[in-house]
N, C-alpha and C positions, 0 to 999 in steps of 0.2 A: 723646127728651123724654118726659118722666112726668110725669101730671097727679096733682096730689094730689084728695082727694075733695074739699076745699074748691072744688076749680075753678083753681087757682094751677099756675104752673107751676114744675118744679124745677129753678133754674138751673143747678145745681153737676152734676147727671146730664147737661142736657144739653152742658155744657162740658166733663165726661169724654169721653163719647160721644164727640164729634167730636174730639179729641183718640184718642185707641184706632183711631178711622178713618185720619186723617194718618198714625200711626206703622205702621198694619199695611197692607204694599203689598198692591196688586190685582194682578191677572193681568197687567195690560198691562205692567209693573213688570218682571215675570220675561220674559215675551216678550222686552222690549226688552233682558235682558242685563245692563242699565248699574247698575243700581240693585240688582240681585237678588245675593243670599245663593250661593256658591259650597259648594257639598256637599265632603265628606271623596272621596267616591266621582269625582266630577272630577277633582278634586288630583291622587289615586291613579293614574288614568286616562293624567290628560299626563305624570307622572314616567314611568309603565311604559312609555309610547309612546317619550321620550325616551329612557330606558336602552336598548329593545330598537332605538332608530337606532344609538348609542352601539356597541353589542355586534354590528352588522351592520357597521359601517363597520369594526370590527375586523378579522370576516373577509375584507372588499372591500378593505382596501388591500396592497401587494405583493404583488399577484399575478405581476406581474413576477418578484422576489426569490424567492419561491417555486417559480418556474417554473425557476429556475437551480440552484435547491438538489436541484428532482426530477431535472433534468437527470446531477447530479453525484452524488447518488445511485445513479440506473441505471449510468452509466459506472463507477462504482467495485464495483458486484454482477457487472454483465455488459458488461464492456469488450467482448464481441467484436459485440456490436449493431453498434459501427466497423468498415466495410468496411475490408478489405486495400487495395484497388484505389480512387481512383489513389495513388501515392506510401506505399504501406505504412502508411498512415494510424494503421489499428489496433495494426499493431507499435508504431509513436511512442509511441502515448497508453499501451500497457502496460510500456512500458519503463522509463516512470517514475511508473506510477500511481500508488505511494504519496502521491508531491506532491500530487496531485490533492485530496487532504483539506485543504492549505494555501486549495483556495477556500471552504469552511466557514466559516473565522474571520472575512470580512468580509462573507458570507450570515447570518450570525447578529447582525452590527454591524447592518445596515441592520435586519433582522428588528426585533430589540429599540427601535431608532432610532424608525423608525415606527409602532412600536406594533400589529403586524399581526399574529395570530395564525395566519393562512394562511402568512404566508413564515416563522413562528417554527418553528409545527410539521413544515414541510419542509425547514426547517434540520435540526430536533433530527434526521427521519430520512436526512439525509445523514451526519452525524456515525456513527447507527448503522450505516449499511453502511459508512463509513469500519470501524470496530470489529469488525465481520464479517469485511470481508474481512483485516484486518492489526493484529486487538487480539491475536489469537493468539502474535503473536512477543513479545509484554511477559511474557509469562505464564515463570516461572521453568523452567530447561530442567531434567532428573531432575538426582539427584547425581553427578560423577564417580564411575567405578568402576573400579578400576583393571586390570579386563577392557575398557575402551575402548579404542579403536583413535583415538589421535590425530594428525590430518593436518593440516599447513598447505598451503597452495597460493599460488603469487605465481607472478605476469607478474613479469620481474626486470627486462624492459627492455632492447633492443639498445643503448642509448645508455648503462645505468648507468655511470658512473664509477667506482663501487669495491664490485665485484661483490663482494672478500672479506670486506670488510665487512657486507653483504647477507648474504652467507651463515653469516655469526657472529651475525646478528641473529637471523637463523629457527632456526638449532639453539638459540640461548638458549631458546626458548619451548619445546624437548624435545620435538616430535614425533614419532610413528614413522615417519611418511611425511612424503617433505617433495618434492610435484610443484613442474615450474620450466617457464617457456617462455619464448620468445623467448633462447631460448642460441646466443649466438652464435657461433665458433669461437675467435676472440683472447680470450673472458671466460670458457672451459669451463673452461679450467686453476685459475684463483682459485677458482670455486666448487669444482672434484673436491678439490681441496689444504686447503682451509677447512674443507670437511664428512668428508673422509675420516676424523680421528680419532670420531667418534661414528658415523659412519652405513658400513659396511664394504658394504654393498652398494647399488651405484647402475645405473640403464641410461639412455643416453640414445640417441635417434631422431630424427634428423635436427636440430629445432632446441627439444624438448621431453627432459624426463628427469624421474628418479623416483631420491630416495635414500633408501635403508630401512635399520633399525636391524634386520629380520625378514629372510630367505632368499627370493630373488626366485629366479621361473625361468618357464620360455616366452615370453619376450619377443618381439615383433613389434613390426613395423610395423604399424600400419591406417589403411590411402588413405582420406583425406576430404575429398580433392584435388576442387576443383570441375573441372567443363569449362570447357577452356579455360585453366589454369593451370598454369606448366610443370612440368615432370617433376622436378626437383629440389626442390620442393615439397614440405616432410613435416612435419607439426604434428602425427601422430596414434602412442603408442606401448600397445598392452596387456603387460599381465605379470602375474603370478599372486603373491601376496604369503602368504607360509607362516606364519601366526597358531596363538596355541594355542587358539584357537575353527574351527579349520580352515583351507582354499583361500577366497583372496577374490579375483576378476579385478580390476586397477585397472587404471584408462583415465585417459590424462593427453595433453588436447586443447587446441589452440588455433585455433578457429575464425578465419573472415576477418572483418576488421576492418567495420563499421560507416562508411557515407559519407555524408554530407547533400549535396545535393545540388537542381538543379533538378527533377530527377523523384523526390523527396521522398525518404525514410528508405531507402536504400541496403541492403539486407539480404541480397539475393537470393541472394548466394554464399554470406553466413554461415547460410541456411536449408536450402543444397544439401548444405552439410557435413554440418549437423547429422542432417539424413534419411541420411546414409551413415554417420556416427556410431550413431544410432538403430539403422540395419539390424545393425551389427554388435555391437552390446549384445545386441538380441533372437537373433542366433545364438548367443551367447556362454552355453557348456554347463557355467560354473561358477556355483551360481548366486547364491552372493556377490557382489557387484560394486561399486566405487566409481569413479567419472565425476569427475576431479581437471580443474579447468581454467578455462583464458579462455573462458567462450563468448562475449563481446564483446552478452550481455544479460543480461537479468534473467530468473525461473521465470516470470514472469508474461505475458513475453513468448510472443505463438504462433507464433512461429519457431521456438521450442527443442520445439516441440509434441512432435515425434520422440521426445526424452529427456521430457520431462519426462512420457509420457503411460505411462513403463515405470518408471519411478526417481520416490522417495522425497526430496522438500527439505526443507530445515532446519525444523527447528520451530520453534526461538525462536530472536531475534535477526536485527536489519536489516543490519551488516555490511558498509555500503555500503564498494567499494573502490575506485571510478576517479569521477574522478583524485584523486590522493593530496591534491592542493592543496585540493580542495572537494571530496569526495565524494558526490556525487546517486544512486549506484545500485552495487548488487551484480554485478556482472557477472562477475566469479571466484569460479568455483559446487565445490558440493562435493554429490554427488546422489547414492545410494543402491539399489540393491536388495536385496531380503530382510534388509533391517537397519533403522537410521535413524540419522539425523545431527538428535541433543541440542540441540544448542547449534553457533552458529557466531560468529565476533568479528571484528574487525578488528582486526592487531597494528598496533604506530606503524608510520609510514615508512621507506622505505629509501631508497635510491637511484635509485628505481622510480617510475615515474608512478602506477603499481597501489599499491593499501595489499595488504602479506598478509592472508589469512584462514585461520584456526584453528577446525576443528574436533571433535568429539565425536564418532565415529560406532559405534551400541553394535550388537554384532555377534550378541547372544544373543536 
């Protein structure tokens, strides 16, 4: 209120005045919350609190899925973390680890599904040790050369039906070696008669052989006969194969079968073999050498630890060959010393439960 100097009062001042009071809150005003003016800096405040829930619940959820992708991971870098004992556990899981990468694709489903970036990013690194351990074999093999030494190898099958036909399949594909097992006496004839125009030099041993288009000589036997198993028994032949890169030893093996079983993956005889296979590679004073055969697994398996821990596997190419009907896995191997094996394939089917395998093995 303003007094003029006449002594009057001024109404219009003090009708603003109290008006400017009403419209500009007091303290009690902001206290209570209700009425008060919200700042840029609060706004700011509950967005960031909210985004940074938002971006934690990210990493909190599947922890679960997560926990299954590290799991699949480590198994696929370092399968032997799996004990042997009980039931050969660890041979199982490596006999067909490559599968193991099929549990990725619905670890990365759930990942994305739920929005988690914990199970995303131990998806992505399951995928990478999938790639580690078996992106190698995608990678192109060197070029043929026509200093390569080319082998097929095939189980042909006590049961084939038309053995000679089998054996006009694999000389089509022209290799110089061409190992066989499971020959059984009534079906040697087909195959010796079939391959004899291309291949003038063959040996066979007991129920395995080797036909070469190259000059074979020292052929033996080599027991890899477990205990226990009779004496008529013979899967194992060495022979020295005369190449114009020099002496190469070829071993042409057919390990004991594989059995599942109540006391789980059945190996133990195909593991006794392999260790007397092994012993006699490491005596073995030429020091070229190629290992043609059934081992009844895969290189990944530590069964074959024996061989594979002296000998050179395929570089590229999966290859898988048993059973011919679906093929899960490699199991007719082609292994190396002082050289290496390029490339390895699967030819079609034969007659044979086994697919053949072709391949590469460069000897300079």
């Amino acid at each position: 209120m303003r007094e003029r100097t006449d002594g009057t009062v001024d109404a219009e001042a003090t009708t603003g005045s109290a008006a400017d009071s009403a419209a500009r809150p007091g303290p009690e005003a902001g206290a209570g919350g209700g009425a008060g003016p919200v700042s840029d800096s609060a706004v700011a405040g509950g967005a960031g609190a909210g985004g940074g829930a938002a971006r934690s619940g990210r990493w909190r959820r599947g922890r679960v899925t997560a926990g299954f992708a590290a799991l699949t991971a480590v198994l696929l870098v370092f399968p032997r973390v799996v004990p042997n004992t009980p039931g050969r556990l660890g041979s199982l899981l490596e006999a067909f680890l490559p599968w193991l990468g099929l549990c990725v694709v619905p670890l990365l489903a759930v990942a994305l599904l739920r929005r988690s970036a914990t199970a995303l990013v131990a998806s992505v690194l399951a995928v990478a040790s999938w790639a580690y351990a078996f992106g190698g074999l995608f990678l192109p093999a060197p070029a043929p050369s026509a200093r390569d030494l080319v082998v097929v190898q095939h189980n042909v099958s006590d049961v084939n039906k038309d053995p000679a036909g089998t054996a006009r399949a694999l000389a089509a594909a022209r290799p110089d070696l061409i190992a066989l097992e499971e020959l059984v006496p009534d079906a040697l004839p087909a195959y010796e008669k079939a391959l004899a125009p291309q291949y003038r030099f063959h040996e066979v041993r007991g129920t395995v052989g080797i036909w070469s288009k190259l000059p074979l000589s020292g052929t033996r036997v080599v027991d890899i006969r477990p205990k226990g198993v009779e004496e008529g028994w013979s899967r194992g032949l060495r022979t020295v194969v005369h190449t114009a890169q020099g002496e190469v030893a070829a071993y042409v093996a057919h390990l004991p079968s594989i059995r599942f079983g109540a006391g789980g993956f059945g190996s133990a005889r195909r593991d006794e073999s392999a260790h007397l296979l092994g012993r006699a590679i490491a005596a073995e004073t030429v020091s070229k050498v190629i290992v043609l055969g059934d081992l009844n697994s895969t290189v990944d398996d530590r069964g074959l630890t024996p061989l594979t821990s002296q000998l050179h596997v395929p570089e590229s190419g999966f290859a898988f060959s048993f059973p011919a009907s679906f093929p899960v896995a490699r199991i007719d191997q082609v292994l190396v010393r002082s050289a290496a094996v390029g490339a390895i394939q699967a030819l079609p089917a034969t007659g044979s439960d086994h697919l053949p395998v072709l391949a590469r093995v460069l000897l300079d």
